[in-house]
Phi, psi and omega in degrees: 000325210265296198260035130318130191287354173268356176248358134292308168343281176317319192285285222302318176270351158297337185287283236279330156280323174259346136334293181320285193325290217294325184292327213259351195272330169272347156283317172317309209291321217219321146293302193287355191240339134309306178296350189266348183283315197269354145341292182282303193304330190281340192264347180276336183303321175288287176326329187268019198233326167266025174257007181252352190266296222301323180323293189319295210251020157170146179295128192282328192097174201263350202247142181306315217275010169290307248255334187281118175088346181265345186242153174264143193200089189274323201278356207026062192282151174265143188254114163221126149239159182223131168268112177261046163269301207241350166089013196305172156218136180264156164174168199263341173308146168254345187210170198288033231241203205274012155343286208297333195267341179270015138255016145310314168287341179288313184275115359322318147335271212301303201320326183294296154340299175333292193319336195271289167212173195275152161258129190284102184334118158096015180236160203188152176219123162221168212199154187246144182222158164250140187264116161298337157294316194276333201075030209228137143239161185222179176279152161220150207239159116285144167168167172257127177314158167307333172295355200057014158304125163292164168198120158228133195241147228202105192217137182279148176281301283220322175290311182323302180284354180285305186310296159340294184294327161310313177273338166306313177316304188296320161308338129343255153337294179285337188268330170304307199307316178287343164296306160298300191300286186319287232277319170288311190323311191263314183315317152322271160343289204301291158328312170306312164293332158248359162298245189018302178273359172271308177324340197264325189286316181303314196287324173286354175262342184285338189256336158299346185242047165054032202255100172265005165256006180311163173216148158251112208290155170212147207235331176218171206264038188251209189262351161271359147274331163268027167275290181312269173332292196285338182277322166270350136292326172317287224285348187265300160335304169306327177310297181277341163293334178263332163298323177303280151348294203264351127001271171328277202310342181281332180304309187275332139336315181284308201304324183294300210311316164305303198305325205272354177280328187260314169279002173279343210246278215280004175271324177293343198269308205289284193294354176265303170326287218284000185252339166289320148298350171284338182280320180280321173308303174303345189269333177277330159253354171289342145310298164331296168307327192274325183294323181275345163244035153083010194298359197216092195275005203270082168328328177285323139307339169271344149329269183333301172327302162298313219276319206289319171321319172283329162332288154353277187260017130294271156357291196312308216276331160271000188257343173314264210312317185311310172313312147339291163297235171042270169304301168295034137252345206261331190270347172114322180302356195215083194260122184307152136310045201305130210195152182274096170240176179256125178266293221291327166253010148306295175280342208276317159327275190313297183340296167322329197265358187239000160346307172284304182316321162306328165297315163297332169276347175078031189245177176231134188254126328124064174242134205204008198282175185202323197285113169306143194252095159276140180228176173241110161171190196287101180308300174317315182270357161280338175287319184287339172289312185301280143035310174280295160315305184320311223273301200284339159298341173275335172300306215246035172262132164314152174317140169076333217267175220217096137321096189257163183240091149180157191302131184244162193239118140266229184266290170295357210193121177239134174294105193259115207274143154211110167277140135232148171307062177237180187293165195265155174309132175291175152287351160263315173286348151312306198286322178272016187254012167249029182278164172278157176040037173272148165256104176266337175249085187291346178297332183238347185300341152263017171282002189186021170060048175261167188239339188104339193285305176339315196244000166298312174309293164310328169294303223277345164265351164244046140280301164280011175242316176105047172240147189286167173184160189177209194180142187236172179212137190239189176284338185245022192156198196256101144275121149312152155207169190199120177259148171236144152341087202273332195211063154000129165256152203293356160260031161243334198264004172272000000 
């Protein structure tokens, strides 16, 4: 509160008011009490010039009391001439008492002076003297008419300085006063002037802990309203520059988080490849090796040989091509197709075509839909999906064991379910078995060459249709799933 602009305000005009006082209190004491002397010298000076024209220009009379109303006298100055024609005395005094006799005694002082030298018609002195008779002091003018009448004219000191003191006291007076008013006054003034700039300060502590939707209102057209003005255009600017900021930055956050996700993806792509890959190569070439130095003369081993090499280099050239697909869905290159089909005899096809492999597996498939289903999506990458489902049930359906197919109808979507009898998924290996190159079973995965790839394909194509998929553990085996479109929306048909 002590360093507030409104109690410097307020200090600074109160110092500055009783400065003021304080100057004016040393012109009372020592100027104005030069200007009333010399006041008083300019009004006995008039009184004496107009008691020297009535003097000049017509007989005054025998009586003093000519002299009352006939002279201008501002000061009500005592009048005493002494005529030295006729020896008369004029005067303003009314009665005989010690006035008359100290200035009876004053014209004797000059006469006495005289004797020394002459006084000059028409010359005058005034001077503060003190009277001892009277006890008094007073101003006094001395001097001669141009007629050569004495004349001393008389004005008491004690009224003259009473008169002073009244009026310093009032000025006094009036200057506390004016000192108060002036001090509420700018106190106010002063409020007017520092509400405004408090307002500018709250906003501005307010825009350091970042808060930018503060406004500051402005109400006037000075410069602390285009102050106001200028913090609220600042704050809207600071605003969209740090929204704008953490934009970028969320942006550049995604991009490291994306770099470090791609380079976590090719040290996992490098260890997986080159460990999927270490096997058919040796085998292909330690085959390779033996058919060329001849280790075996037996057409039927070299037959084998061969076989396991194409065997082999089969496996490489599909877990290739998977990466491939694979890769160009997950990078945006290989973007569905959206398109109108019939699924029941969309799957009813596939089945068929895998119709011998199941066979060979020993299982039996279990389809049993007849009503057409039309969806919507990418035929071909959904064929690759189904495909996939197929593939991995038939590795892992028990002997004998029954691979079922078929559709649950939803509001918009409908699910397409693949069972097989196969051992149940563990509970840890559910949440990881669509990760790429996850194994959940290592042990049999090269019994039928899987790779981890199949169901990495599936995440990354019912992902790009913005569709669900997963896997359950049921009471007697494993469901696979997948959802399709039923009722297309129009920004799929674009």
């Amino acid at each position: 509160m002590k360093n507030s602009i409104r109690t410097k305000i307020t200090l600074m005009v109160v110092s500055f008011s009783v400065f003021i006082m304080a100057i004016s209190w040393i012109i009372c004491n020592y100027v104005i009490s030069v200007v009333f002397v010399y006041n008083i010298k300019a009004n006995l000076k008039t009184t004496f010039e107009s008691c020297n024209e009535l003097f000049s220009d017509e007989d005054t009379g025998e009586s003093g009391e000519g002299l009352i109303g006939r002279v201008k006298n501002p000061l009500g100055a005592v009048i005493f001439v002494f005529s030295e024609k006729n020896g008369n005395i004029y005067t303003t005094i009314r009665d005989e008492g010690q006035m008359m006799q100290s200035m009876n005694a004053m014209l004797g002082s000059l006469e006495r002076t005289e004797s020394k030298g002459s006084c000059v018609p028409g010359s005058f002195t005034v001077g503060k003297h003190k009277d001892d008779i009277l006890g008094a002091s007073y101003y006094d003018l001395v001097g001669t008419l141009d007629n050569g009448d004495r004349i001393i004219l008389r004005t008491p000191v004690e009224r003259l300085e009473l008169t002073m003191q009244v009026v310093t006291r009032v000025f006094i007076y009036v200057a506390v006063g004016l000192i108060l008013i002036g001090s509420g006054f700018m106190l106010i003034l002063s409020n007017l002037i520092a509400n405004p700039i408090k307002r500018l300060s709250r906003a501005a502590r307010r825009m350091t802990n970042l808060e930018f939707d503060v406004k500051v209102p402005v109400t006037t057209q000075d410069e602390i309203g285009e102050l106001g003005g200028y913090m609220n255009e600042m704050s809207k600017k600071l605003e969209k520059t740090i929204s704008e900021l953490k934009s970028a930055n969320l942006e550049l956050e995604k991009d490291i988080a994306k770099k470090e996700e791609l380079d976590d993806m090719r040290r996992e792509f490098l260890s997986h490849v080159s460990h999927d890959l270490k096997t058919p190569i040796a085998l292909i070439q330690g085959y390779a090796e033996g058919l060329k130095e001849n280790m075996d003369d037996d057409p039927e081993n070299r037959e084998y040989y061969t076989d396991v090499i194409i065997d082999e280099a089969g496996k490489m050239n599909l877990m290739v091509q998977k990466l491939l697909s694979l890769n160009e869905i997950e990078f945006g290159a290989n973007k569905p197709v959206i398109g109108r089909f019939e699924l029941t005899g969309f799957v009813r096809d596939i089945l068929n075509s895998q119709k011998i492999l199941m066979e060979e597996a020993g299982a039996t498939i279990v389809y049993e839909e007849e009503d057409p289903v039309f969806v919507w999506a990418d035929e071909f990458m959904i064929e690759e999906v189904l495909g996939n489902y197929l593939t991995n049930a038939i590795h892992y359906v028990k002997k004998g064991g029954r691979i079922r197919v078929w559709f649950e109808r939803r509001e918009q979507d409908v699910r397409v379910n693949v069972y097989n009898d196969g051992d149940l998924i563990k509970d840890e290996d559910i949440d990881n078995l669509f990760i790429k190159f996850y194994k959940a079973d290592k042990a049999r995965t090269r019994e039928y060459g899987g790779n981890g790839i199949g169901l990495s394909i599936v995440a990354a194509t019912m992902e790009s249709h913005g569709k669900a998929y997963g896997v359950y553990n049921m009471d007697s085996g494993v469901c696979f799933y997948f959802d399709l479109d039923t009722n297309v929306l129009d920004e799929q048909l674009e």
